[in-house]
N, C-alpha and C positions, 0 to 999 in steps of 0.2 A: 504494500500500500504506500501510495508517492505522499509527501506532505500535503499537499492540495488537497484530497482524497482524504484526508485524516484530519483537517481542518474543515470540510463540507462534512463528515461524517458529523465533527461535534458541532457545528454549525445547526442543522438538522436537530437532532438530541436537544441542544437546547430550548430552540424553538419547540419542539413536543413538549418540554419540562416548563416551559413559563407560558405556554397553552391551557395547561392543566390546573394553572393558578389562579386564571384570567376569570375575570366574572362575565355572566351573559345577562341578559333581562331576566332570567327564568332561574341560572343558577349565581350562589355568589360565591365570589374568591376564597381559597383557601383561612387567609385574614377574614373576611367578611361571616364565614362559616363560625369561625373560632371566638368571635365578637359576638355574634346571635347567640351561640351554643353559651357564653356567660351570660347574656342578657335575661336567656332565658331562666336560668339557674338563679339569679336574683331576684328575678318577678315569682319563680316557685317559691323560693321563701321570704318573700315579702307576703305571700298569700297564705302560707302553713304558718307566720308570725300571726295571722290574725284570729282572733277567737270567733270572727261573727261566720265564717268562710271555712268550711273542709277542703283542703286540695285536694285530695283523693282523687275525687270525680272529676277534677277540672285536668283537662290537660292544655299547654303550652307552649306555642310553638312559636317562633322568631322567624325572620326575614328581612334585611335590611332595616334594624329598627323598628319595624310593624310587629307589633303581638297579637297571637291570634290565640283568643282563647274560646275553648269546647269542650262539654261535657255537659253536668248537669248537679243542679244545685236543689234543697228544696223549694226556695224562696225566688222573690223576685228581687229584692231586696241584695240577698245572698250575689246573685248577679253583678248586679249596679256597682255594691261593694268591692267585689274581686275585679271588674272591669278600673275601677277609681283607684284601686291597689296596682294593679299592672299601671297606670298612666302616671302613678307618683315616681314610679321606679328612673333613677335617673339613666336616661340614653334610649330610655322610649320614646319613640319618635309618633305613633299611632298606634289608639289598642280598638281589633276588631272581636269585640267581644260575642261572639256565636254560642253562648253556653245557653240550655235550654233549663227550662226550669220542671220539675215532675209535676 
């Protein structure tokens, strides 16, 4: 293999390796993943912190900032709250709260 040939090979390689990092509209960057995956783990226990709210039932899930939360709570109440609890959480940027009430 000539040096040209071994410099297009890591050329290449690279380009594949900071492809895989790159965010699309639909998915987000390695960083971006790693940001939501804490964001999300803060608004869990911002919402198992509260007495009025069970997190059990609720699940959480992040997206560029956006919390989307779903499950189901007794109350309506129960809702509003753990929606108000995900929007205090700092670095939420939007909470689309889908939890259904029994």
């Amino acid at each position: 293999m000539t040096l040209l040939h071994a410099f297009r090979a890591l050329a290449v390689i690279a380009a594949l390796g900071t492809g895989a990092c790159s965010a699309t509209s639909t998915q987000e960057s390695t960083g971006e993943y790693v940001d939501s995956a804490v964001l999300a783990t803060k608004v869990r226990a911002a919402i198992a912190d509260d007495e009025r709210v069970s997190i059990i039932p609720i699940d959480v899930r992040t997206f560029r900032d956006t919390v989307q939360l779903s499950g189901f709570v007794e109350t309506a109440e129960q809702k509003v709250i753990a929606g108000q609890i995900a929007a205090s959480v700092k670095g939420v940027r939007k909470v689309e709260n889908n939890i259904s009430v029994k």
